[in-house]
C-alpha positions as CSV (number, residue, x, y, z in Angstrom):
1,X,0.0,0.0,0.0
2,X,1.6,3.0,-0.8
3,X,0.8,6.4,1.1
4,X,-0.8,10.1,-1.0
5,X,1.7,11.9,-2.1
6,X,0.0,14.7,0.3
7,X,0.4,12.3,3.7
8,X,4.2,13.1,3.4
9,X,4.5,16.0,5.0
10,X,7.1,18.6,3.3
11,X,8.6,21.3,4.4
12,X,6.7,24.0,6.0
13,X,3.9,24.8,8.6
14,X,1.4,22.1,9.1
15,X,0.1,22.8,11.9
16,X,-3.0,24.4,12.5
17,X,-2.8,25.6,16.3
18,X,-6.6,26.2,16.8
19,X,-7.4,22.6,15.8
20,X,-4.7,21.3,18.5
21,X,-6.2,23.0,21.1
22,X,-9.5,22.6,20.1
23,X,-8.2,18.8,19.9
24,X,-5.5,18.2,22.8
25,X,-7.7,15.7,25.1
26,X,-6.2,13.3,27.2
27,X,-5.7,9.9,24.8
28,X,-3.5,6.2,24.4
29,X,-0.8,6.5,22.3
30,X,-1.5,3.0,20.9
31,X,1.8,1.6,21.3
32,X,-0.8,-1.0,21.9
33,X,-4.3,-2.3,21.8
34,X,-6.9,-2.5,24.1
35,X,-4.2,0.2,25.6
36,X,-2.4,-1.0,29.1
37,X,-4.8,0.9,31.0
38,X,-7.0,-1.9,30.5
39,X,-4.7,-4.6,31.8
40,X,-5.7,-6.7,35.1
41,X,-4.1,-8.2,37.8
42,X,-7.0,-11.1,37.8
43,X,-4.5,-13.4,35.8
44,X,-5.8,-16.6,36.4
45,X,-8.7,-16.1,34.1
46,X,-6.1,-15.1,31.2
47,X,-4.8,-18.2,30.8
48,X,-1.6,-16.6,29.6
49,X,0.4,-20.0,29.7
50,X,-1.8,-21.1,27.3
51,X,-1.6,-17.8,25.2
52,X,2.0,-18.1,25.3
53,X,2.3,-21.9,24.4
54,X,-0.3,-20.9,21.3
55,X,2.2,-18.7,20.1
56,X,4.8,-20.9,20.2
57,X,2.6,-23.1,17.4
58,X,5.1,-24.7,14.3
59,X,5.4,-21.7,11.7
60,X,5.3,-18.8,14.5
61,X,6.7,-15.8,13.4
62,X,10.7,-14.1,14.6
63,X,11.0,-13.1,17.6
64,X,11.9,-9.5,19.2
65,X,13.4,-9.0,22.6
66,X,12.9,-6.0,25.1
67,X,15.3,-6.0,28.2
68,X,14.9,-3.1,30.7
69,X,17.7,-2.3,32.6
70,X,16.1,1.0,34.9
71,X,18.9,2.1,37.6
72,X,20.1,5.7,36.7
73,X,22.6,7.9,39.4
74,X,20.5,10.3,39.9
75,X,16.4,11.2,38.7
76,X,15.4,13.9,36.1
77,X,12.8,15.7,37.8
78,X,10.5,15.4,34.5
79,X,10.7,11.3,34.4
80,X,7.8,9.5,33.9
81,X,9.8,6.0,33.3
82,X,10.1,3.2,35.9
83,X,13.6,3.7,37.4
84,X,15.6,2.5,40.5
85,X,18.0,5.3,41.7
86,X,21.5,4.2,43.0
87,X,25.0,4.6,42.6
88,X,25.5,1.1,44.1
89,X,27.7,-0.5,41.4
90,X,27.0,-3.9,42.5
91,X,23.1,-3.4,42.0
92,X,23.9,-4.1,38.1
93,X,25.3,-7.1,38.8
94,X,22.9,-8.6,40.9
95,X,20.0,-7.3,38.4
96,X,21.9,-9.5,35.9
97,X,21.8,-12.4,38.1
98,X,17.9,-12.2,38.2
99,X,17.5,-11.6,34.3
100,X,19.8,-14.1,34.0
101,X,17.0,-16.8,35.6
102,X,14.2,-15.0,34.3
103,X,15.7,-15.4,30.4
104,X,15.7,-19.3,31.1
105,X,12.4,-19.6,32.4
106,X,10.7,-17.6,28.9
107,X,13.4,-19.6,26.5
108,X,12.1,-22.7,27.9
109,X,9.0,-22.5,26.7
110,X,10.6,-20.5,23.4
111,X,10.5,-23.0,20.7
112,X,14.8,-22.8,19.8
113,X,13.9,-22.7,15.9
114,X,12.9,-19.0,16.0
115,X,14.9,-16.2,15.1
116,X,15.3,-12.8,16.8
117,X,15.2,-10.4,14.7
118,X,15.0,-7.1,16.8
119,X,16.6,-6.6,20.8
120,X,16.2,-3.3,22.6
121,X,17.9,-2.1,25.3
122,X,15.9,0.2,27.6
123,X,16.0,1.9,31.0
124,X,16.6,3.5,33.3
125,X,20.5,4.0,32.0
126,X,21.6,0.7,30.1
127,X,25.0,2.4,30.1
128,X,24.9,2.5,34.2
129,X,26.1,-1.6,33.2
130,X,29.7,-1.3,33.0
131,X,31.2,-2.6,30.0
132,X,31.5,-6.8,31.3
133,X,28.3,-6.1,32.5
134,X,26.8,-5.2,28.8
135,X,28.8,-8.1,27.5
136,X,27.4,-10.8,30.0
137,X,24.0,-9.8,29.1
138,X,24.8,-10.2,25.1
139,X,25.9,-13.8,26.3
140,X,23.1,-14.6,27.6
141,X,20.7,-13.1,25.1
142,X,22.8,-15.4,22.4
143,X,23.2,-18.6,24.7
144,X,19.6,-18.8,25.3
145,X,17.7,-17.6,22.0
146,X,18.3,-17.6,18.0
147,X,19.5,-14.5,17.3
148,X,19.5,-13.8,13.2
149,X,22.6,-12.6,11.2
150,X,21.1,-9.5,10.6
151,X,19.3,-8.5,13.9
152,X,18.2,-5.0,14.7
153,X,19.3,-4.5,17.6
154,X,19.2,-0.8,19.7
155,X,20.1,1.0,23.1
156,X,18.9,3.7,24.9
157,X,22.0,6.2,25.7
158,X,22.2,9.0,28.5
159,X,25.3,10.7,27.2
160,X,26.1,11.7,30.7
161,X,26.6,7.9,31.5
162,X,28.5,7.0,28.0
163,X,32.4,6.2,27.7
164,X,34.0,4.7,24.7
165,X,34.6,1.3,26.7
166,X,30.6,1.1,26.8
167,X,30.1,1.8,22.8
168,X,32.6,-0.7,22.3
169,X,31.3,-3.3,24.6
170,X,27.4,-2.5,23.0
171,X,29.0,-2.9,19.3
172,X,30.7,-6.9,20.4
173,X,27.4,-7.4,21.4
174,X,25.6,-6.6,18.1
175,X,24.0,-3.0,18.5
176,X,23.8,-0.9,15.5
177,X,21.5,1.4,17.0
178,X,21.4,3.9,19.6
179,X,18.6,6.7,21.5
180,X,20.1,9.5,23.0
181,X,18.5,11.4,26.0
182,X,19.1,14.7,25.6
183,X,15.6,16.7,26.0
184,X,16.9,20.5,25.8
185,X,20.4,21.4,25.3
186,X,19.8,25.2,27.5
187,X,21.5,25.2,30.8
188,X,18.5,26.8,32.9
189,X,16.6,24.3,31.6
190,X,18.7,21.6,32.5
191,X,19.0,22.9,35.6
192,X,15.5,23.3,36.4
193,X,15.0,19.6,35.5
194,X,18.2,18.3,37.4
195,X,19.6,17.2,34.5
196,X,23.0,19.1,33.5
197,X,24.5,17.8,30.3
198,X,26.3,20.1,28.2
199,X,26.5,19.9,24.3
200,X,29.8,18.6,24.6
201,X,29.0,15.5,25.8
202,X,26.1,14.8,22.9
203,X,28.9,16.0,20.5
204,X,31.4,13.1,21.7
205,X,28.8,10.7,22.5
206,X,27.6,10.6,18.6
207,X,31.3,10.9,17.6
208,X,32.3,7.8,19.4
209,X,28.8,5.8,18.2
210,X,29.7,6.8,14.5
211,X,33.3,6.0,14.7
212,X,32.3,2.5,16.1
213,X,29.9,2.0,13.1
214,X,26.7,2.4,14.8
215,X,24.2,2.9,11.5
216,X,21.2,4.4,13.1
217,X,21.3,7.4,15.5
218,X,17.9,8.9,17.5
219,X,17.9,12.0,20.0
220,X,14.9,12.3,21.8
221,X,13.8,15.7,23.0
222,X,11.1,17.0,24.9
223,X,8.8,20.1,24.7
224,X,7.2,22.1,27.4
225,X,9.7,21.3,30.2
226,X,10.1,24.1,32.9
227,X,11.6,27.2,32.3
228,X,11.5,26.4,28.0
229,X,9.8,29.0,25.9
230,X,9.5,28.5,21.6
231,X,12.9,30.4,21.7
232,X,14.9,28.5,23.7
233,X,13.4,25.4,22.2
234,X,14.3,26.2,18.6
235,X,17.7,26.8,19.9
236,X,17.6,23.5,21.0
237,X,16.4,21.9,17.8
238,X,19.5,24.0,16.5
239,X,21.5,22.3,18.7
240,X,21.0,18.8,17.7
241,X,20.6,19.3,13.7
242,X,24.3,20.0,13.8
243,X,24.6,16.4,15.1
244,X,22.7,15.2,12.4
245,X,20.6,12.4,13.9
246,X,19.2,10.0,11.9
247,X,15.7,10.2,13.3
248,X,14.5,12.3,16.0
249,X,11.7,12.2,19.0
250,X,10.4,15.3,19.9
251,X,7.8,14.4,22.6
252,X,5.2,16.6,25.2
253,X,6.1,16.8,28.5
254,X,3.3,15.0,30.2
255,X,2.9,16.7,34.2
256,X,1.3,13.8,36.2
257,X,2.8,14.8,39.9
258,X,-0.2,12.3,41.3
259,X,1.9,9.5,39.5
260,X,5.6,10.8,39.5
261,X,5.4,13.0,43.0
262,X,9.3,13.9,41.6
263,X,7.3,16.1,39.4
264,X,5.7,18.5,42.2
265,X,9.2,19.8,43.0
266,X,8.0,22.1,39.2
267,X,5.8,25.2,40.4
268,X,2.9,25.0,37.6
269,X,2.5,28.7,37.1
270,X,5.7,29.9,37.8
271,X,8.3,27.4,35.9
272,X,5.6,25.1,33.3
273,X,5.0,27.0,30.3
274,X,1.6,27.7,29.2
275,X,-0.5,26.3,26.2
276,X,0.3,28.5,24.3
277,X,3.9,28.2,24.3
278,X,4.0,24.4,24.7
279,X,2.0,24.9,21.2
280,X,4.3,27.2,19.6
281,X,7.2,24.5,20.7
282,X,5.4,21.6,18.9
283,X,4.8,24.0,15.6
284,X,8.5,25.3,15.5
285,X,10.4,21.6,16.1
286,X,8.3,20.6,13.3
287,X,8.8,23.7,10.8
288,X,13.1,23.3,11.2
289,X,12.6,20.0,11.3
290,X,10.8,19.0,8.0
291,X,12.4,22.2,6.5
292,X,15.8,20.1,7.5
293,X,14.5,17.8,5.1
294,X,12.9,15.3,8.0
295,X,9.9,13.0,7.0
296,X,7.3,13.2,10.0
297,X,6.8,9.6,11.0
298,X,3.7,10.7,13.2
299,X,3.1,10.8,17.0
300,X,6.0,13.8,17.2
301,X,8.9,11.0,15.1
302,X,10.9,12.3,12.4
303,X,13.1,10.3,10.1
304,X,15.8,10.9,7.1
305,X,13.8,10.5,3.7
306,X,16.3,7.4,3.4
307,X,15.9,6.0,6.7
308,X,14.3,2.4,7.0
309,X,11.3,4.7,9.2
310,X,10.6,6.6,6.2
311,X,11.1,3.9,3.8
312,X,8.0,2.3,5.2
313,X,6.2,4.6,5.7
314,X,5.7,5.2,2.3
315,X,5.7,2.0,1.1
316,X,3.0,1.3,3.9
317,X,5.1,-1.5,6.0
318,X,4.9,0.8,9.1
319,X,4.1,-1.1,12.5
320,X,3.9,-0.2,16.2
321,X,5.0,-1.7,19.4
322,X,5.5,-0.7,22.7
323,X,8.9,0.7,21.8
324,X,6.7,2.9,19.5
325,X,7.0,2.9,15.8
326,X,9.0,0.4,14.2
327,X,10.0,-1.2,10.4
328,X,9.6,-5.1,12.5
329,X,6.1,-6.7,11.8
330,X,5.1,-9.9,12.4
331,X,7.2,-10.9,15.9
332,X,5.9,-11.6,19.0
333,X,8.1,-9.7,21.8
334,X,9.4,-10.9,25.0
335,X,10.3,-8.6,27.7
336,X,12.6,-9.0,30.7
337,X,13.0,-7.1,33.8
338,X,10.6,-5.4,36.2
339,X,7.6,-3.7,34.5
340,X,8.6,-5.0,31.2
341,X,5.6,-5.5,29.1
342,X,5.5,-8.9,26.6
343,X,3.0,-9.8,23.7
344,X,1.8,-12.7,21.7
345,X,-0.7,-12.3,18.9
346,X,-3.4,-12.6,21.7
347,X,-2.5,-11.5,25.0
348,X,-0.4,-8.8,26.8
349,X,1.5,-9.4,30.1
350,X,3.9,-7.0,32.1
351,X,6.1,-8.0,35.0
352,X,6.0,-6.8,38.5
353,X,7.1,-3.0,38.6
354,X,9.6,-3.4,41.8
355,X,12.7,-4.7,42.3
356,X,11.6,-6.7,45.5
357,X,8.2,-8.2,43.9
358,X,9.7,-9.4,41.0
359,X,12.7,-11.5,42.1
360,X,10.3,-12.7,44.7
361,X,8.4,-14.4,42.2
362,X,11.4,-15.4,40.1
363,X,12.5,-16.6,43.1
364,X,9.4,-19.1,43.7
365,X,10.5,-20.2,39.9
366,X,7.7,-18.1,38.4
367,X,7.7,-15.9,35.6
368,X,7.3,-12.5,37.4
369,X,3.9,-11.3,36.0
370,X,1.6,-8.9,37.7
371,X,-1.0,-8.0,35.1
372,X,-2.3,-9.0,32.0
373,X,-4.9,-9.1,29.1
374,X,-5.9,-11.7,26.8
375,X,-7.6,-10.3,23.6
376,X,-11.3,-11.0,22.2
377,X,-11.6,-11.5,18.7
378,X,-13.3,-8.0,19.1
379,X,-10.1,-6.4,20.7
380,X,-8.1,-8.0,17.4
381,X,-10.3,-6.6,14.9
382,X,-9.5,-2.9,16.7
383,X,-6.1,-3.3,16.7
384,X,-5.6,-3.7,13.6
385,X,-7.8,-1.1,12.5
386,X,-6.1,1.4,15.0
387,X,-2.8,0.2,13.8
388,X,-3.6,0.4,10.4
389,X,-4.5,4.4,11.1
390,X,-1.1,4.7,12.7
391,X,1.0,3.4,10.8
392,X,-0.6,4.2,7.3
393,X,-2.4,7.1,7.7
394,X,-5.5,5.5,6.1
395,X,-8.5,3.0,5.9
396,X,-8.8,0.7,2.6
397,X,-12.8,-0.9,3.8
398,X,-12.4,-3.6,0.9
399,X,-8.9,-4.6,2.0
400,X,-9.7,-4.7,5.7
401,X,-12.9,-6.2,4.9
402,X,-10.8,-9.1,3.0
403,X,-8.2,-8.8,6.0
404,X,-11.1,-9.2,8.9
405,X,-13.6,-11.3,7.4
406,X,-16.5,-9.0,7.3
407,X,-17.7,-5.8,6.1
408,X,-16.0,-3.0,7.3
409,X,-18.4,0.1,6.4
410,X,-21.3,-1.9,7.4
411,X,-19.9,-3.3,11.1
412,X,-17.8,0.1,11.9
413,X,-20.7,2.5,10.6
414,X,-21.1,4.8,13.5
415,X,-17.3,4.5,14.2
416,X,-17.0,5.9,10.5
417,X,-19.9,8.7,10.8
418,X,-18.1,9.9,14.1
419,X,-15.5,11.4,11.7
420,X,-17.6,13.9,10.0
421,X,-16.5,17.1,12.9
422,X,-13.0,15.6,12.4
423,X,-13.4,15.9,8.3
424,X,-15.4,19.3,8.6
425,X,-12.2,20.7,10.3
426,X,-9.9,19.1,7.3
427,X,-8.1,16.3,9.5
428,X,-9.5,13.5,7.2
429,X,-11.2,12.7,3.8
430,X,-13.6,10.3,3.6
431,X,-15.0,8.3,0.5
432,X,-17.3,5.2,-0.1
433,X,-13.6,3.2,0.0
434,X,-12.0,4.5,3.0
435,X,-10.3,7.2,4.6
436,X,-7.1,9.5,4.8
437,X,-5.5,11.5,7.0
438,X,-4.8,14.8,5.7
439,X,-1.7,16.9,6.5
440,X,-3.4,18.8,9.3
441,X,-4.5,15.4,10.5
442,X,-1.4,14.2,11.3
443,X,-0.1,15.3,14.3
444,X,-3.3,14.2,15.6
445,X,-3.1,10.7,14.4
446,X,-4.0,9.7,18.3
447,X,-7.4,11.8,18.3
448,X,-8.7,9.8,15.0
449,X,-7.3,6.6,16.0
450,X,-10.2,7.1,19.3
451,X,-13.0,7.2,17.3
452,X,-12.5,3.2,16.9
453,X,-11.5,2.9,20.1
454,X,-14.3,1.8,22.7
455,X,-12.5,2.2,25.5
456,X,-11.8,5.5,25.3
457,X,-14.4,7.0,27.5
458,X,-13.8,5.3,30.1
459,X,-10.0,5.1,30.5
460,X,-8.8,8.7,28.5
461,X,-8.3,10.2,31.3
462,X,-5.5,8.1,33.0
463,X,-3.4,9.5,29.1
464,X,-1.4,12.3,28.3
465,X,-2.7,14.5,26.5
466,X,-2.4,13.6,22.5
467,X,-0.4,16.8,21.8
């Protein structure tokens, strides 16, 4: 399926601010679906041993791997992640330990035959590992699973945490592809977030991953931090194009101070910026960015035109997962570590989020799961149409009627009527054969992607808001 020419975003504003306030409502992000908001700690009904045994069925698909590895030193005050603060050394290696029995308990019921074809390193600080530590893990990753020739295989980077013993250790181990945190190169601003990381250190950071041979390169920013204004923030965006990154996050500060209480230590009216200016932050990143010659990938991810992102985008090969937008289709992923979220065609699990409640259960010889979903046929059918949105910008009703066995305008009618305000305001076009997503539409991918979505109601306000 290959994407209008006018889904591709060039150069220049396309952004309509009045539509993204009128449209900014809290919302999933659809890194999956039903979103995890809808997982439950009532396993036993799930049957998840069974979901996970079905998916190891002769002819399954590869494989892809998530490890999280969350200690950092210290904690950015903006962090929404699941981290463990320490500067206790040995905690890595005892973390290692644990993954190490929790990797043999999944690869035993892993049928050997199937490849890996994607790993991800995420935290937390992957780089708080020292370099044997890295290297042990990549060991065990290989000695227990089938990992292909040609995997991807990525890391999250704080270039605070970075020497050029780590890179090396992460490129024997087979990564090709690194994240940077680096969220706003202005000093107040990193001070007012307690994060202090001068350009300098991004500078050598990429200069050590390209001289290692490290193919893909992302730097993930953040808008509407404390003490940022549309200024500063271009500055910023400034800042990192002279690094040229291969692709490039630029993401929404979500305040949620009732679930990350490191967040009230940010005075809402006096350091937050407003609307307004969180608005004007979202429109400039995008103007230098697709004037830079970035494709926007949707949900605030820009690629090179050549990048494998961008590559299938257009050619419609796009996919999601809960490491957001990815070329891999197809795998099942397996995730290790506390609050590490795993899926199988049919089910979603995630482990236990602390440190004490999930070696407790690997320590009863369990696999360390504290929630759960298994999917209705219903809950399929809505993924794929919500995945579908994402990752191609449009509906085809004859080829998801082929794809889902029934048909599509007739079953989804009201779901398809609900977008007549969203195609009066220009953010879709509809016809008797589907739908697109306009320019204007894009950056609100999330607020169309509802309208199939009936969950929503109920659950959109534990989201972020979708811009």
């Amino acid at each position: 399926m290959i994407l209008p020419a006018d889904t591709q975003l060039p150069a220049g504003r396309a952004l309509d601010l009045d539509l993204i306030r009128k449209y900014s409502i809290p919302g999933p992000r659809y890194t999956s679906y039903p979103p995890a908001t809808k997982f439950t700690t009532a396993l036993a009904p799930l049957r998840l041993e069974e979901a996970i045994a079905a998916d190891n069925r002769p002819g399954a698909g590869p494989l892809s791997l998530y490890f999280h590895l969350p200690f950092c030193e210290s904690r950015c005050w903006f962090c929404g992640c699941n981290t463990v603060i320490t500067r206790r050394r040995g905690a890595a290696a005892e973390y290692l330990d644990d993954l190490a029995r929790e990797i043999r308990l999944t690869a035993g019921q892993i049928d050997p035959a199937r490849s890996v074809t994607q790993i991800h390193l995420g935290g937390g600080t992957p780089t708080f590992f020292p370099p044997d530590g890295l290297r042990r893990l990549g060991a065990l990753i290989r000695e227990h699973f089938n990992v292909a020739p040609d995997v991807e295989f990525s890391v999250e980077i704080d270039p605070r945490r970075l020497t050029a013993e780590h890179v090396a250790a992460l490129h024997d181990i087979g990564a090709r592809r690194a994240s940077l945190g680096v969220q706003d190169t202005n000093p107040r601003v990193q001070l007012a977030i307690h994060r202090i990381q001068p350009q300098s250190q991004n500078e050598q950071a990429f200069a050590w991953l390209r001289a290692a041979g490290f193919e893909s390169i992302n730097v993930d920013l953040i808008y509407g931090l404390p003490l940022q204004t549309p200024e500063s923030f271009a500055r910023t965006v400034g800042d990192v194009l002279t690094l040229e990154p291969d692709r490039l996050s630029v993401f929404s500060y979500a305040h949620v101070p009732w679930i990350k209480p490191a967040q009230k230590i940010f005075d809402d009216r006096a350091q937050l910026p407003g609307p307004e200016d969180k608005l004007a932050m979202s429109a400039v990143a995008h103007e230098m960015l697709t004037g830079a010659g970035y494709i926007d990938i949707g949900l605030d991810h820009f690629a090179r035109p050549d990048d494998e992102l961008a590559i299938a985008l257009r050619e419609g090969t796009l996919h999601r997962n809960f490491q957001g937008y990815s070329t891999q289709g197809g795998t099942s992923l397996y995730a290790f570590g506390i609050s590490a979220i795993s899926s199988t065609p049919d089910s979603y699990r995630q482990n236990y989020k602390t440190l004490e409640e999930w070696r407790a259960a690997l320590d009863a010889g369990q696999l360390p799961i504290e929630r759960g979903l298994r999917l209705t046929a219903e809950d399929v059918r809505r993924r794929t149409i919500i995945m579908r949105l994402m990752c191609d910008r449009r509906l085809d009703y004859g080829a998801l009627s082929v794809e889902l066995g029934l048909d599509f305008p007739k079953v989804y009618a009201a779901e398809i009527a609900s977008l007549a305000e969203l195609e009066a305001d220009g953010l879709v076009r509809r016809s008797a054969t589907g739908l697109e997503v306009t320019r204007l539409g894009v950056p609100l991918l999330r607020v169309i992607a509802m309208r199939f979505d009936p969950t929503v109601t109920a659950s959109a306000l534990q989201h972020s808001r979708t811009i």
